[in-house]
C-alpha positions as CSV (number, residue, x, y, z in Angstrom):
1,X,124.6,11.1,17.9
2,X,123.6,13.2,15.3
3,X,123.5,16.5,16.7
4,X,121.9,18.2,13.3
5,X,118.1,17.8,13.6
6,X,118.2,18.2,17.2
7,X,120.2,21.3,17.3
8,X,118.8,23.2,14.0
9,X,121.9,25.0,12.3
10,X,121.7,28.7,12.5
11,X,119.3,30.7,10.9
12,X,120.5,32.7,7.2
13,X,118.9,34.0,4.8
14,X,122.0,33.2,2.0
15,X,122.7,30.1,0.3
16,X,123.1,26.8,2.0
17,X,125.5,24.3,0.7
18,X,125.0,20.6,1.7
19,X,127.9,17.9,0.8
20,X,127.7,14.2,0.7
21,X,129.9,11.4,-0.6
22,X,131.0,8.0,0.7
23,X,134.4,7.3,1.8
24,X,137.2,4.7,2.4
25,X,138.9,3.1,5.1
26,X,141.6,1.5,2.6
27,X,144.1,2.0,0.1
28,X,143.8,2.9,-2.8
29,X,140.5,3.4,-2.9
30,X,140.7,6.0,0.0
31,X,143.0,8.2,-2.4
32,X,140.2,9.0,-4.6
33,X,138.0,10.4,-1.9
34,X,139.4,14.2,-1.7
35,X,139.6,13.8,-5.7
36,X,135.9,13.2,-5.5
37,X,135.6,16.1,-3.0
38,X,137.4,18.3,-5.2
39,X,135.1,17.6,-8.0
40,X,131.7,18.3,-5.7
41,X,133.5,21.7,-4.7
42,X,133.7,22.6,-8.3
43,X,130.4,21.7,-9.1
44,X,129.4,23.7,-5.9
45,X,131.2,26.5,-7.1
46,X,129.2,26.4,-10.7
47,X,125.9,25.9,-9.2
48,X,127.0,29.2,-6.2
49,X,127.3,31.4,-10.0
50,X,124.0,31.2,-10.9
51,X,122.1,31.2,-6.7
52,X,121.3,35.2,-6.6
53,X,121.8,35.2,-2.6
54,X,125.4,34.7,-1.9
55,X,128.5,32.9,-2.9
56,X,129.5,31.4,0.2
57,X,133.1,32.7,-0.3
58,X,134.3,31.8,3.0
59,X,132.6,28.6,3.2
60,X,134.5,27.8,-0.1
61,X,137.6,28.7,1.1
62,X,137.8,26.9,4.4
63,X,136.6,23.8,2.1
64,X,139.6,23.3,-1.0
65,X,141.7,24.5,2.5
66,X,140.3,20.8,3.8
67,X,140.2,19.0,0.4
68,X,143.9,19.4,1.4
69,X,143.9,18.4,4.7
70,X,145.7,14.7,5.0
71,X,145.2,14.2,8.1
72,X,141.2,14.7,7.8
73,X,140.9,12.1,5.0
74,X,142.7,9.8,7.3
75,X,140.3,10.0,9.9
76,X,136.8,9.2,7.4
77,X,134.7,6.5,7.9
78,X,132.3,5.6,5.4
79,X,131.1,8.9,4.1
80,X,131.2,12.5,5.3
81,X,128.0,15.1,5.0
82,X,128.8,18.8,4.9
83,X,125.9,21.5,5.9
84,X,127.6,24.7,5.6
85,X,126.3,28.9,5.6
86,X,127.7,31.6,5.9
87,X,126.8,31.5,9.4
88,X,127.8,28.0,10.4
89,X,129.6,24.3,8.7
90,X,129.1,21.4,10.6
91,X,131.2,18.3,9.3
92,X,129.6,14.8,9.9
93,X,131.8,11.6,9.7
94,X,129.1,9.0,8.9
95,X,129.6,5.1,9.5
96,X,128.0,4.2,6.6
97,X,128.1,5.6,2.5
98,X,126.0,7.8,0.8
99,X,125.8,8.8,-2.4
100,X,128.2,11.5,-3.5
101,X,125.7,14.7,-3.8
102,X,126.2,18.5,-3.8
103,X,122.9,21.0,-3.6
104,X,122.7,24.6,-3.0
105,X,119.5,25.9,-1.9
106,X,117.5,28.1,0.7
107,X,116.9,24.6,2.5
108,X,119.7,22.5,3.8
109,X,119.2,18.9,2.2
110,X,119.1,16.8,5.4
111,X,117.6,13.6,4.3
112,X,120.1,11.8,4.0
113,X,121.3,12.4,7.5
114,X,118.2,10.5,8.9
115,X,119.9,7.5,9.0
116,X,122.0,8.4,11.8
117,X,119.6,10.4,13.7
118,X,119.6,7.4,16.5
119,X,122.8,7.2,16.6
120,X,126.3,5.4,15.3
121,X,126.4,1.8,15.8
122,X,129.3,2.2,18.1
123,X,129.6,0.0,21.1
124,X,132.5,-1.3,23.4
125,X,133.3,-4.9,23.2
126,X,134.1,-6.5,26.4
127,X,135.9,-9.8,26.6
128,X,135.8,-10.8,30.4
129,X,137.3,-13.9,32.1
130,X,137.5,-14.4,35.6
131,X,140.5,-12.1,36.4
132,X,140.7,-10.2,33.3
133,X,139.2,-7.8,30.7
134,X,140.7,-7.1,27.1
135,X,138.1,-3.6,26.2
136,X,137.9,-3.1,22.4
137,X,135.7,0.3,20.8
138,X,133.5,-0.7,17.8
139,X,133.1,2.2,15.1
140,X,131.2,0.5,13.0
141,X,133.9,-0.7,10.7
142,X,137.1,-1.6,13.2
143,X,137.9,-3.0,16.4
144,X,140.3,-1.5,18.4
145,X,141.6,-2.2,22.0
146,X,141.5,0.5,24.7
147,X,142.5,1.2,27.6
148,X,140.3,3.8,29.6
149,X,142.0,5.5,32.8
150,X,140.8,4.0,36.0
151,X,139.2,0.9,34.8
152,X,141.9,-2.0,35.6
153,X,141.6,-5.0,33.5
154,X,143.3,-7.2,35.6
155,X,141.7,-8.8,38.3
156,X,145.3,-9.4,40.7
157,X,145.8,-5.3,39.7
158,X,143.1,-4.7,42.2
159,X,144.6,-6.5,44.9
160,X,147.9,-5.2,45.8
161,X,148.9,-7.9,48.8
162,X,146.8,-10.9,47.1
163,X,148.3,-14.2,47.0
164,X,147.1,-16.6,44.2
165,X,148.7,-19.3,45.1
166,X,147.6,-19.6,48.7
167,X,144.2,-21.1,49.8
168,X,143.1,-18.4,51.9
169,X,144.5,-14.8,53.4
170,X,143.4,-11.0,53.4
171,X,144.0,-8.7,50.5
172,X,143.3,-4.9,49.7
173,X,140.6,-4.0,47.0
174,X,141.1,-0.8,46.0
175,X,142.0,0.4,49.1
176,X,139.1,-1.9,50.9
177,X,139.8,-4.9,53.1
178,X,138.2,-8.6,52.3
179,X,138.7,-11.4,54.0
180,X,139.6,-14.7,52.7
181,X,138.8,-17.8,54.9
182,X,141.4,-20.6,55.4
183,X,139.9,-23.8,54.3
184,X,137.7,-22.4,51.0
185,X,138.6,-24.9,47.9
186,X,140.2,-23.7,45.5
187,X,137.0,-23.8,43.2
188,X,135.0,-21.9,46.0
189,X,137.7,-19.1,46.3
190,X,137.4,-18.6,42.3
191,X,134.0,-18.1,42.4
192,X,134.2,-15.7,45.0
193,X,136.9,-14.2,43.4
194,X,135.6,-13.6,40.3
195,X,131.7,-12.5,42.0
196,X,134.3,-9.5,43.7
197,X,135.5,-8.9,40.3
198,X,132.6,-8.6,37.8
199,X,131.1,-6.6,40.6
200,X,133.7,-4.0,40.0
201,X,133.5,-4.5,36.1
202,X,130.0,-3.6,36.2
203,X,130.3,-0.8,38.3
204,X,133.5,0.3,35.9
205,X,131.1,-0.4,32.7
206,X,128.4,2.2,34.6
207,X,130.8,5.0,35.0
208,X,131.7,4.3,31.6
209,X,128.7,4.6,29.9
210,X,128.1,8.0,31.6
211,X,131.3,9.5,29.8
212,X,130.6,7.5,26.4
213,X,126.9,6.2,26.2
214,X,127.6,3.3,24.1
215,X,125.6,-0.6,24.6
216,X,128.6,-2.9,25.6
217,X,128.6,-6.2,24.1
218,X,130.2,-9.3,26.4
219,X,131.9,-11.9,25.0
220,X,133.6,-14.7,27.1
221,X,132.7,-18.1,27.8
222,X,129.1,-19.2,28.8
223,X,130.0,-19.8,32.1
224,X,131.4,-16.2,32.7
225,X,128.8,-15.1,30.5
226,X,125.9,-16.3,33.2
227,X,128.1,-15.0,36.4
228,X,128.1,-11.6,35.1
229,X,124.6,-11.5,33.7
230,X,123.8,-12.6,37.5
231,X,125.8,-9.5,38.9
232,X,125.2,-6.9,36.3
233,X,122.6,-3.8,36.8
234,X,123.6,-2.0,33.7
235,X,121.1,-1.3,31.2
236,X,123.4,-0.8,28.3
237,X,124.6,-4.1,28.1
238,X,124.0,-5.7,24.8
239,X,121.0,-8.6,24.5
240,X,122.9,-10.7,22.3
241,X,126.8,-11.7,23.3
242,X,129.7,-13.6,21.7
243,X,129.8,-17.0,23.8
244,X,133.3,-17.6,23.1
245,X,136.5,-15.6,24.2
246,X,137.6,-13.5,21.6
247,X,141.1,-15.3,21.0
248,X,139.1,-18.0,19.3
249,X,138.1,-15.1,16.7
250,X,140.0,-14.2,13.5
251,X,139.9,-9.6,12.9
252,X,137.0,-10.5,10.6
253,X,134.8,-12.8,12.4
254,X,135.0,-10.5,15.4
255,X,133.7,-7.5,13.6
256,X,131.2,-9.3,11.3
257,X,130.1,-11.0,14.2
258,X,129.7,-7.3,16.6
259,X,128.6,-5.5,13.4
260,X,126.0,-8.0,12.8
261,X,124.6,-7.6,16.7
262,X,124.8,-3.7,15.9
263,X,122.2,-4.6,12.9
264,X,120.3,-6.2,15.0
265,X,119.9,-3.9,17.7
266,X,119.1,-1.3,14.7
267,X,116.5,-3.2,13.5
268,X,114.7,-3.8,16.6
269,X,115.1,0.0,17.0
270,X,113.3,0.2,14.3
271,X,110.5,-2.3,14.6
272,X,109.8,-0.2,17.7
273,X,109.2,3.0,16.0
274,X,107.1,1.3,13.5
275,X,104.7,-0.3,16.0
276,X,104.5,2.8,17.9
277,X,103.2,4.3,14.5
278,X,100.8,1.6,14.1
279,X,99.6,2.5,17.2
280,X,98.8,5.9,16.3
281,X,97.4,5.6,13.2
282,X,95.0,3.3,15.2
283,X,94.3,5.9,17.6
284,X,93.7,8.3,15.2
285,X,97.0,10.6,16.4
286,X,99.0,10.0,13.1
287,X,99.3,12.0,9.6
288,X,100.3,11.0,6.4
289,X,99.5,14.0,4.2
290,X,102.1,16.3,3.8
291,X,100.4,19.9,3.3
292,X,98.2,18.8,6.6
293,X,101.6,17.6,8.2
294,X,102.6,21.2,7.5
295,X,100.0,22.7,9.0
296,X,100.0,21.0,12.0
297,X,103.4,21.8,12.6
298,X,102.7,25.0,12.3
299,X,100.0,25.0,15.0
300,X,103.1,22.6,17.2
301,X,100.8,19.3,17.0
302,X,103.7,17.2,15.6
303,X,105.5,15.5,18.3
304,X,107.5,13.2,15.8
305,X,108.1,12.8,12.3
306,X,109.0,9.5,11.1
307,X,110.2,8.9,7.5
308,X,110.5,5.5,5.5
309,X,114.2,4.4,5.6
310,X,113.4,3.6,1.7
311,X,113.1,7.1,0.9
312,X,115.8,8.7,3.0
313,X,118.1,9.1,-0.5
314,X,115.3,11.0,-2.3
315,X,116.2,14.5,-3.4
316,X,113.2,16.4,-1.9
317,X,112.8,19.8,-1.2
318,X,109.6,19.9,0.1
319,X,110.5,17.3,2.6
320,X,113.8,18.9,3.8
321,X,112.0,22.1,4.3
322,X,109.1,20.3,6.6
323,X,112.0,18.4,8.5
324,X,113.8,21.9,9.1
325,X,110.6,23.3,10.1
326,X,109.4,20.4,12.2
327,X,112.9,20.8,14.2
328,X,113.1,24.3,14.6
329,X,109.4,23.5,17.0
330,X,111.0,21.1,19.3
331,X,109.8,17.8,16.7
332,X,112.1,14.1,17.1
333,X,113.0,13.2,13.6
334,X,113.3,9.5,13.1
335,X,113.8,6.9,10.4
336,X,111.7,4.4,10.0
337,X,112.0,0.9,8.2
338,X,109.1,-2.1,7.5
339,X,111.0,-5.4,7.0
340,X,107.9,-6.7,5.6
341,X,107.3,-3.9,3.5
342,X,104.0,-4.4,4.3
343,X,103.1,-0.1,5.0
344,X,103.7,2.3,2.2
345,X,104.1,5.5,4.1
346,X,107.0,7.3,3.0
347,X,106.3,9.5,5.9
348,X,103.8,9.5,9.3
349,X,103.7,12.5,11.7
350,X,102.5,11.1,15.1
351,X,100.3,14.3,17.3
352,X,100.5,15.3,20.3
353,X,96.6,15.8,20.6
């Protein structure tokens, strides 16, 4: 989550430098990205010459210092954003690009940081059978598989004295005793088998989600699909699945088909902010104006400030100083986006009163 506009950076009175510029997962292109970085420093340094209040010496040095920095390159996504003082640099690695920018100003430029104010479309990926899980983390470009400690992803793991050959017994689950009845079929026993499982998975997939709060998107076969949706109390799980096991998937089908969930989610994310704004310009508890935006926030009337996802790249003072403002008196910042286009606000501050 981005921690920037709900944690405002702190307060100086000197110059404020704020970096952005896509990056690369791949080669070559990703061996031009601290080439480009090198060029935004020097233009930084230019534009530090002629700003009266400071010329952010150390910031500059701790930023050729990463331009340098392997290792960091390695580890971009796609685009980085920079808001640095003498007081304070916070570094964002950003899942998607934006345009390659550098200001310097008595306002950090923060607009184009909106877009991830709700978050990275990260998620785990969770390819459940009936004894076994493969867990993959979504970054919003790859898929990897992980492995986190104390969730076993192996259903006969879990069972140290469990038999699957036989057609009935007693086994230990995690330390607990079940009984198997002689005489189940062998059908019955699975389905049992895999209700004991998926009932730890969820409970795994809870504890989980405390640690990392990220959705979890299933994928498996209808059948186990429906089981676990039966069993499941999580909230975090994913509306829409993949109802095939992920072996059947190529590298690119799987993450154009999770990124493509991820977009989805987004958008529906979005289509509630927007009807909430509709409500409130209804109910007469929303603002479009900027100056009376301004005062309001003043007077700590602004309980949210919503701006157009269309207007997130525009270079605006004025609006980077409200949104710095607005934080600073407890204000959600959130973007906003009409898929019908159909409203025009670039911006809507919804009151408290």
């Amino acid at each position: 989550m981005n921690e920037t506009l709900k944690q405002p950076m702190k307060q100086t009175d000197g110059a404020k430098l704020s970096l952005f510029m896509p990056t690369h997962l791949s080669d070559p292109e990703n061996r031009q990205d601290p080439i480009v970085f090198k060029n935004l420093l020097r233009d930084a340094e230019e534009k530090l010459k002629e700003f009266p209040e400071g010329t952010l010496v150390r910031v500059m040095d701790e930023l050729n210092q990463l331009q340098k920095d392997i290792m960091f390159w390695n580890r971009t996504k796609g685009g980085i954003g920079i808001l640095a003082s003498e007081a304070e640099t916070r570094i964002h690695h950003l899942t998607y690009p934006v345009p390659a920018s550098i200001k310097i100003g008595h306002e950090f430029h923060v607009l184009p940081l909106l877009k991830y104010q709700e978050g990275e479309p990260e998620a785990f990926l969770a390819d459940i059978s009936r004894n076994r899980l493969r867990l993959y983390y979504f970054d919003g470009h790859t898929v990897k598989a992980v492995r986190p400690a104390g969730l076993e992803q192996d259903f006969y793991d879990l069972f140290d004295d469990f038999d699957p050959d036989s057609d009935g017994g007693s086994g230990n689950f995690n330390g607990l005793v079940g009984s198997y009845h002689g005489g189940w079929s062998k059908a019955e026993e699975e389905r049992k088998d895999r209700e004991k499982y998926f009932r730890y998975l969820d409970n795994a997939f809870t504890r989980l989600y405390k640690d990392q709060p990220m959705p979890v998107i299933l994928s498996g076969t209808t059948e186990n699909l429906s089981a676990f949706r039966e069993i499941a109390k999580g909230d975090f799980y994913a509306e829409a699945a993949i109802d095939k096991p992920l072996d059947s998937l190529n590298a690119h089908q799987i993450r154009d088909t999770v990124t493509k969930i991820m977009e989805d989610r987004r958008k529906a994310k979005y289509q509630k902010t927007t009807d909430m704004a509709s409500v409130a310009l209804s109910d007469n508890r929303a603002e479009t104006d900027l100056a009376k935006i301004r005062k309001l926030a003043q007077e700590g009337r602004v309980a949210e400030f919503l701006v157009n996802e269309q207007y997130i790249s525009e270079d605006s003072q004025e609006l980077d100083s409200l949104i710095n403002d607005l934080t600073a008196t407890g204000a959600k910042i959130k973007p906003m986006a009409y898929e019908d286009e159909s409203r025009p606000e670039p911006y809507l501050a919804i009151l408290r009163y």
